[in-house]
C-alpha positions as CSV (number, residue, x, y, z in Angstrom):
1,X,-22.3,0.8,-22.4
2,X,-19.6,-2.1,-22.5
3,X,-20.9,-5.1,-22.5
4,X,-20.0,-7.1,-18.8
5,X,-18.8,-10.6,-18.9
6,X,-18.9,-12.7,-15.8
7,X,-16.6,-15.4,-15.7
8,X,-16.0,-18.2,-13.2
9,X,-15.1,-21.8,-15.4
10,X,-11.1,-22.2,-16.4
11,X,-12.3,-22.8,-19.5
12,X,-14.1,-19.0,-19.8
13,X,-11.1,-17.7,-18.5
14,X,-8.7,-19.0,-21.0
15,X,-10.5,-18.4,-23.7
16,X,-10.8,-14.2,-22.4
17,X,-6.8,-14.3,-21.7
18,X,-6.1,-16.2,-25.5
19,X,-8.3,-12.9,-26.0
20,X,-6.5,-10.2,-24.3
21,X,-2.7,-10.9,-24.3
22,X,-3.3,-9.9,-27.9
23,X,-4.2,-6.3,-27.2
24,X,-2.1,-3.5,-26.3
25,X,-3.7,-2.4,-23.1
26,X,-6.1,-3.5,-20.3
27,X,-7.4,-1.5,-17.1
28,X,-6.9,-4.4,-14.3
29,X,-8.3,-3.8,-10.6
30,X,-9.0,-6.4,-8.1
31,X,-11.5,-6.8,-5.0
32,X,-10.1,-8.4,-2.2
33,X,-10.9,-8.9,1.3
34,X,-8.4,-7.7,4.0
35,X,-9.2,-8.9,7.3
36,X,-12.9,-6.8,6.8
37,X,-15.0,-10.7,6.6
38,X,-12.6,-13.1,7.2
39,X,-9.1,-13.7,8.0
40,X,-6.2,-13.0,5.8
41,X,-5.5,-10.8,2.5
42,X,-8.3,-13.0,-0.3
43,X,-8.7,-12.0,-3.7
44,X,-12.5,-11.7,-4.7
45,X,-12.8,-10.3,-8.1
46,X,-10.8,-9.6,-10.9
47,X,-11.7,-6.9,-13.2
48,X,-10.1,-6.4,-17.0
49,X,-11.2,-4.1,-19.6
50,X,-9.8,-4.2,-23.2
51,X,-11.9,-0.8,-24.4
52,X,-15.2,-2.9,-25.3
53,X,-15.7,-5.5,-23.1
54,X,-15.8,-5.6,-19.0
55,X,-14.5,-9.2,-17.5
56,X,-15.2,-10.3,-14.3
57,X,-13.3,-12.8,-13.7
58,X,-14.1,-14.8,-10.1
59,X,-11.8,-16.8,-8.4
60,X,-14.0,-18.3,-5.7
61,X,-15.7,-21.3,-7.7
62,X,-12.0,-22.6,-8.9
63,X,-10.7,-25.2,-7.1
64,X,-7.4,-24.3,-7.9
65,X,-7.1,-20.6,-8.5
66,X,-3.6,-20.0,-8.3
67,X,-3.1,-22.9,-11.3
68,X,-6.3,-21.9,-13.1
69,X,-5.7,-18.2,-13.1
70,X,-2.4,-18.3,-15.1
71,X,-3.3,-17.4,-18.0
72,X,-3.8,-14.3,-16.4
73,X,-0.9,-14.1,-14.4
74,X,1.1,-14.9,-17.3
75,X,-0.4,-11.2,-19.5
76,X,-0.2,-9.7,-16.0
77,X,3.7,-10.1,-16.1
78,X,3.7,-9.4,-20.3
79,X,5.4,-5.8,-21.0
80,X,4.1,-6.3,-24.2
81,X,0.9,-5.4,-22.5
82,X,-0.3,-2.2,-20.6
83,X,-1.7,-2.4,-17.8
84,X,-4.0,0.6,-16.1
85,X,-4.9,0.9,-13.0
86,X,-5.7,3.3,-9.9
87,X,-3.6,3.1,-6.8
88,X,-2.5,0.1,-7.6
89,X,0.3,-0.9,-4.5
90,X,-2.4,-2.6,-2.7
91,X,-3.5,-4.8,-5.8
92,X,0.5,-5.5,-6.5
93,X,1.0,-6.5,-3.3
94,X,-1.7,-9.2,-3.1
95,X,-1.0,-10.7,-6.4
96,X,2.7,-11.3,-5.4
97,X,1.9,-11.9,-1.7
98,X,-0.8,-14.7,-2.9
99,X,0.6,-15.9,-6.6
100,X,4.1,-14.5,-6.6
101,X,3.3,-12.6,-9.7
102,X,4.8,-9.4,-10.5
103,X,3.1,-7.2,-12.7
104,X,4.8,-5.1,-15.9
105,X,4.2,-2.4,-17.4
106,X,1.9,-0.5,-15.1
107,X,-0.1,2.9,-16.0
108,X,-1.7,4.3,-12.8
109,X,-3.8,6.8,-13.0
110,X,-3.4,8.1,-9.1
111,X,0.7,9.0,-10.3
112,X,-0.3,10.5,-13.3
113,X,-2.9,12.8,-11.5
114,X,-0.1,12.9,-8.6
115,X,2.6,14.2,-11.1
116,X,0.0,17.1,-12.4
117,X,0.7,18.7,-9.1
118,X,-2.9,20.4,-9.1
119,X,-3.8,19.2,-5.8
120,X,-3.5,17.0,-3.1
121,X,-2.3,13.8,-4.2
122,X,-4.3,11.5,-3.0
123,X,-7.8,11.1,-4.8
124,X,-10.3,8.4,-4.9
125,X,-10.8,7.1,-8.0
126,X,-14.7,8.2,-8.4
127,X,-14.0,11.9,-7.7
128,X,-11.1,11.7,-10.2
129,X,-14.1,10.4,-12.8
130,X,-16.1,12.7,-12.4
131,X,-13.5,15.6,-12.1
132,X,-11.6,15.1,-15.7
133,X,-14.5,12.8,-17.4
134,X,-17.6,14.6,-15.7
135,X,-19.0,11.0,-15.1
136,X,-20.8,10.3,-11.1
137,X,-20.1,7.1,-10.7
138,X,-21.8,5.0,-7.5
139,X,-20.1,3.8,-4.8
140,X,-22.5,2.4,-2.7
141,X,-20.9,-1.3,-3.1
142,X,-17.3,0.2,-1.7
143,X,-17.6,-1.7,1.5
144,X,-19.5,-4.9,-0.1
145,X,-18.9,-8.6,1.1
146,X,-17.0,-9.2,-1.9
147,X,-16.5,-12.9,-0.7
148,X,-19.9,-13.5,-0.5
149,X,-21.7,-15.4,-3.4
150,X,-23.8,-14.9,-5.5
151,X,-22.5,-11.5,-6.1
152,X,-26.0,-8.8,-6.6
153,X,-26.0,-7.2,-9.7
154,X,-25.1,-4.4,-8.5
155,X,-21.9,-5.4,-7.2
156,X,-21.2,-6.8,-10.5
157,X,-21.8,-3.1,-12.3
158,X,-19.8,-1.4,-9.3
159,X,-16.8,-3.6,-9.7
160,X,-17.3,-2.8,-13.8
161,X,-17.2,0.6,-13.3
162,X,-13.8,0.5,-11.5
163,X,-12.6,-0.3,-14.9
164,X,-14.6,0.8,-17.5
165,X,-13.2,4.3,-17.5
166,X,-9.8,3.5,-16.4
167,X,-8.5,3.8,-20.2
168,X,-10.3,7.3,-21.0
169,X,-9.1,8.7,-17.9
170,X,-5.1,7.4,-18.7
171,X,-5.8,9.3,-21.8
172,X,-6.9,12.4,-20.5
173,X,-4.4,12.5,-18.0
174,X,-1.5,11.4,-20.5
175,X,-2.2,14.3,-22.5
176,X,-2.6,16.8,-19.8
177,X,0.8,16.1,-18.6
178,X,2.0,16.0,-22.1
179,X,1.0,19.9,-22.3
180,X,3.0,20.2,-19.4
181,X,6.0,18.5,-20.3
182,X,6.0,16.2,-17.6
183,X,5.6,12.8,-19.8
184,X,8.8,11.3,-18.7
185,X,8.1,12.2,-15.1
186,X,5.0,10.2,-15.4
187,X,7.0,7.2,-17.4
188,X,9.9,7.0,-14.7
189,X,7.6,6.9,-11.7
190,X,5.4,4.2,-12.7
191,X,8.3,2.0,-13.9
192,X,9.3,2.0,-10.5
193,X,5.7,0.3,-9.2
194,X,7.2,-2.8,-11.0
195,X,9.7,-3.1,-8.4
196,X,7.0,-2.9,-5.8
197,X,7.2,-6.6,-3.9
198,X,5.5,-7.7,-0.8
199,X,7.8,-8.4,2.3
200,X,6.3,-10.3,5.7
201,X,6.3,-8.3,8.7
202,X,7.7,-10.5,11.2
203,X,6.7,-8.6,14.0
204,X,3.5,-7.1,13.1
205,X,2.6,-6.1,16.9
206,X,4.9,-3.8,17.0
207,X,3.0,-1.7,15.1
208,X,0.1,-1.5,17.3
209,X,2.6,-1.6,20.1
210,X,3.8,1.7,19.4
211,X,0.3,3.4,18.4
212,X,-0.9,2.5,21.7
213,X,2.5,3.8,23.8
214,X,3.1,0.3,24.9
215,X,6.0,-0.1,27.3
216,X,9.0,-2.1,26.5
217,X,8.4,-4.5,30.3
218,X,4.7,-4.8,29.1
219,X,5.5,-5.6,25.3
220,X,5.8,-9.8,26.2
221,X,2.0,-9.9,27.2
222,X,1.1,-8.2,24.6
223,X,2.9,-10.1,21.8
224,X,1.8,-13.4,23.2
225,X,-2.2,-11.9,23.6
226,X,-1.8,-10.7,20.2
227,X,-0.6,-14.0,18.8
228,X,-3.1,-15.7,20.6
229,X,-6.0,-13.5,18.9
230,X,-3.9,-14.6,15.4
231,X,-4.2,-17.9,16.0
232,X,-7.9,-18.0,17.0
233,X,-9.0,-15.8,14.3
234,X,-7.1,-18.1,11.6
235,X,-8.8,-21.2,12.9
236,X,-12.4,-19.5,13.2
237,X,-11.4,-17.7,9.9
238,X,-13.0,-14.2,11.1
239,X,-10.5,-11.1,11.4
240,X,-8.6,-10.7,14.1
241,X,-10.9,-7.7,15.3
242,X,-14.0,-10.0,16.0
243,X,-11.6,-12.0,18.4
244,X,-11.3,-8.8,20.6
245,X,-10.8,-5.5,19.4
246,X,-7.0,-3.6,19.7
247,X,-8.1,-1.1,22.1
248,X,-9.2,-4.5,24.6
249,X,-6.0,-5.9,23.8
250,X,-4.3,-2.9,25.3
251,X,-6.5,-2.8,28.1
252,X,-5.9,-6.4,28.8
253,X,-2.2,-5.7,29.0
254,X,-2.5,-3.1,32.0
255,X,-5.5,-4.8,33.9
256,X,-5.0,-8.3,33.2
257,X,-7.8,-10.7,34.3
258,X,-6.3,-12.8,37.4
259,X,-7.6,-15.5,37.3
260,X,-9.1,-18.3,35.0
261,X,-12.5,-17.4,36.3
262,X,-11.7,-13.6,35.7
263,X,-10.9,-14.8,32.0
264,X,-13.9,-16.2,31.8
265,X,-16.1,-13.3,32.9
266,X,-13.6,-10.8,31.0
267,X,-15.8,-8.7,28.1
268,X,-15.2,-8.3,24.5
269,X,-13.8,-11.6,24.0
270,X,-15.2,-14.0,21.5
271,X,-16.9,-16.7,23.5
272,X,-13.9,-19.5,21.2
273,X,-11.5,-18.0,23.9
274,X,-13.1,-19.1,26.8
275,X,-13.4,-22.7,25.8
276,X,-10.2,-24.8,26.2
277,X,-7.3,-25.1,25.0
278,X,-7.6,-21.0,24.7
279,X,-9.0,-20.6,28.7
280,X,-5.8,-22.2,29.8
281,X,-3.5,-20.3,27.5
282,X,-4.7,-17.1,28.6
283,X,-5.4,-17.8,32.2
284,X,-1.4,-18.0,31.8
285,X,-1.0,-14.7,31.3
286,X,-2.3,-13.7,34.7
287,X,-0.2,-11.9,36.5
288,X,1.3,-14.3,38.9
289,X,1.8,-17.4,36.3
290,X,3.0,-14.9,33.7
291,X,6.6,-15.7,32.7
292,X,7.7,-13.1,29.9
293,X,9.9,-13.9,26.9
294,X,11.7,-11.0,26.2
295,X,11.4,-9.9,22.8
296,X,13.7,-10.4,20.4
297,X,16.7,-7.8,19.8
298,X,16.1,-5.7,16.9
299,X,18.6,-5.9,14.2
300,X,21.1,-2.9,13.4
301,X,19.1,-1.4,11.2
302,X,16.3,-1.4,13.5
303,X,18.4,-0.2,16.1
304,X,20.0,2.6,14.1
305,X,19.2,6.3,15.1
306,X,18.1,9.0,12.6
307,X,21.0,10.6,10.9
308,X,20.5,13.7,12.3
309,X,20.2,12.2,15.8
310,X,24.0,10.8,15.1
311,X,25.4,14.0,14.6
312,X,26.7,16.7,16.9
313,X,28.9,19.8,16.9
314,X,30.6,21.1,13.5
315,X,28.8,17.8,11.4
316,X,25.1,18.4,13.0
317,X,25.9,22.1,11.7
318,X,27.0,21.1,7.8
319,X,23.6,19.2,8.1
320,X,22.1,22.2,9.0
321,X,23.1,24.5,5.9
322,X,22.6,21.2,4.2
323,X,18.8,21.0,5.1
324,X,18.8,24.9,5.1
325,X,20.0,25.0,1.5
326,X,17.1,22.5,0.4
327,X,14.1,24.5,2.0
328,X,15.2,27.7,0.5
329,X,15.5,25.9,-3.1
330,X,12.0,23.7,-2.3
331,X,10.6,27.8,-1.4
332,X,12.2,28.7,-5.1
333,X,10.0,25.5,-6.7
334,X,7.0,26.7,-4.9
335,X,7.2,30.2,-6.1
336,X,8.2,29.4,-9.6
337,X,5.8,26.6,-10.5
338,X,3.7,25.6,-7.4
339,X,3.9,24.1,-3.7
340,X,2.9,20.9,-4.8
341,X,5.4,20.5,-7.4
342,X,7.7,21.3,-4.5
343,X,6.3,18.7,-2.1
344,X,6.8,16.5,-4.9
345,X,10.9,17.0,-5.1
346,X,11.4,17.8,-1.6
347,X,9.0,16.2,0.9
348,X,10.1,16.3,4.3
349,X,11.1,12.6,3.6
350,X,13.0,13.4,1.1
351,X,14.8,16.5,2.5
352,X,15.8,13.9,5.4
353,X,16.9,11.8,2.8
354,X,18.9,14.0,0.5
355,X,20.8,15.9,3.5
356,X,22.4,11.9,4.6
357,X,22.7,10.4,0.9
358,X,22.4,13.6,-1.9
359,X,20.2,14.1,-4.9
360,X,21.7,11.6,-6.7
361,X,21.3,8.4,-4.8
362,X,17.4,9.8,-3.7
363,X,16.4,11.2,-6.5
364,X,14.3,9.5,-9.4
365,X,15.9,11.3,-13.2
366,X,13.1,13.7,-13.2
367,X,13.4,15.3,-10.0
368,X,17.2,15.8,-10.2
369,X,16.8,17.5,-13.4
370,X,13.9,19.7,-11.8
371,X,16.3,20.4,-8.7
372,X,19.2,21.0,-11.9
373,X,16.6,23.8,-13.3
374,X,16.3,25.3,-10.3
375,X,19.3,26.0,-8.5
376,X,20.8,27.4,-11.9
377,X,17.9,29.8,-11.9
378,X,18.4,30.8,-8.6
379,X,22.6,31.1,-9.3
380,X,22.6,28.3,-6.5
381,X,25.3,25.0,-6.1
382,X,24.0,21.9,-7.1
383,X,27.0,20.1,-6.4
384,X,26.2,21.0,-2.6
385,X,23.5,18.3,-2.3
386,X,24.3,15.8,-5.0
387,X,26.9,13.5,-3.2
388,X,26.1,11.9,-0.1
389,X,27.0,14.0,3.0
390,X,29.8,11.6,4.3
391,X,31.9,12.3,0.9
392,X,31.4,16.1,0.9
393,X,32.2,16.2,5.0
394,X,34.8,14.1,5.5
């Protein structure tokens, strides 16, 4: 067993970074807290592993965490150092969304199992374990608190473990792909997750707008209820769920309390919103004091239809035997190597994709060359889907 450090001083935390940006890799994962406890995207726990030695490294006790955490940040963003993780988009995210750091040189594990094409791709990292490394590991902590101090011991040896094999497994799948001749497939698909950078969603109602078939003349109530949920939950800093849940917030929209005494005796709201200033705000947005603000117009990319919708007559055909010629070659991957490597090269996504811009825009090296392999197997024209459809159809 590794040994497990638990750090939480900036002085224990330099002294493991003057440590670690001197080895050649680390397996990195994070807990974090997103809208589950309280309100916003918070970083918990971070975990490191250097082959003998677990670190957790927790960020609550700092008083400054983004200043006292640099040491960190600065071997995150070293390419001198590799860095393993598992499905690491959500943990790239936060550190850029919270610190503005941008990781380098990223091993993960879920793309390497991914590019193996044996399965489905998307595995949990304790089934993976115990698939190529035979080891069970527990996840009874998964939904833990992680916010919550002290942390219970076996929290502390559930975060470990989301490390401590991280290394062995990179290994294991390296060399499996290897065998398979897939290593720069593996090496071009996770230099791309150092591009990966967090964007704010402006309008992050839409979203739930559209899962719950909101109408465009009912979408102003239920941006400003939804904002008004935002703004409570920051200030009571709970998620915006245990202000009132998204299927009340729906229903609020098409049987809207009339008055401020309807407000009052409305369910499922937290009891903050039926003190003032909140009573007032939403009493409102009863029906006859509502005054919508019509949303914002979408921008032109917003606004732009699907390629396919844009086309008619003799182009919507060319697009046709466009499409037609990539689901016959994605049928030749499938029965040559295997569906998934297939799905891999020509997802429905990408299919879309190819038929407006060609292979080479779309593609990633490895899955041109694939697509390369394939057509001149099958005496096929690659040239027909490399350009972009507007310079093959003019």
């Amino acid at each position: 067993m590794a040994e497990i450090q638990y750090l939480t001083t900036p002085d224990a935390i330099r002294q493991a970074a003057d440590w670690l940006r001197n080895q050649p890799r680390i397996a990195v994962d994070l807990e974090f807290d997103d809208m589950r406890h309280h309100y916003g995207r918070n970083l918990a726990l971070i975990q490191l592993f250097d082959g003998a030695t677990v670190y957790l490294i927790d960020p609550i006790p700092l008083v400054d965490a983004a200043a006292q955490l640099q040491p960190l940040w600065d071997i995150l963003g070293d390419a001198n150092v590799e860095k393993v993780f598992h499905s690491c988009k959500s943990d790239i995210l936060l550190l850029d969304e919270l610190y503005g750091v941008r990781v380098r040189r990223i091993t993960d594990t879920s793309v390497l199992h991914t590019l193996l094409a044996e399965s489905d791709n998307n595995i949990a990292l304790g089934r993976l374990i115990q698939s190529e490394l035979g080891i069970e590991v527990d996840k009874g902590e998964q939904k833990s608190n992680w916010l919550k101090r002290p942390l219970t011991e076996a929290q502390k040896q559930y975060a470990a473990n989301d490390v401590l094999y991280l290394l062995e497994l990179a290994d294991r799948l390296a060399d499996k792909l290897a065998e398979l001749g897939r290593t720069q497939w593996g090496a071009e698909e996770n230099a791309i997750l150092e591009d990966v950078r967090y964007t704010r969603d402006e309008r992050p109602y839409l979203r739930i707008a559209g899962k719950y078939r909101i109408q465009p003349h009912e979408l102003p109530l239920f941006r400003d209820l939804y904002l008004l949920r935002d703004q409570v939950a920051k200030e009571l800093d709970r998620p915006p769920y245990m202000v009132f849940s998204n299927d009340r917030l729906s229903e609020l929209v098409r049987d809207t309390p009339r008055s401020t005494n309807d407000w009052r005796a409305a369910r499922g709201l937290h009891p903050e919103l039926k003190r003032e200033p909140y009573l007032q705000q939403l009493a409102a947005m009863s029906p006859d004091k509502f005054v919508p603000v019509p949303e914002p117009p979408m921008t032109a990319d917003q606004r732009r239809f699907p390629f396919r919708r844009r086309l008619n007559g003799e182009r919507a055909a060319r697009a046709d035997a466009r499409e037609q010629f990539l689901m016959t070659l994605k049928a030749h991957i499938a029965n040559d190597i295997n569906s998934y490597v297939a799905n891999l090269v020509l997802s429905n996504r990408l299919i879309a994709d190819i038929v407006e811009q060609g292979t080479e825009r779309v593609l990633r090296p490895w899955q041109k060359q694939l697509l390369r392999d394939a057509t001149q197997r099958h005496n096929l024209d690659y040239g027909f889907i490399s350009e972009p459809f507007d310079a093959v159809n003019a």
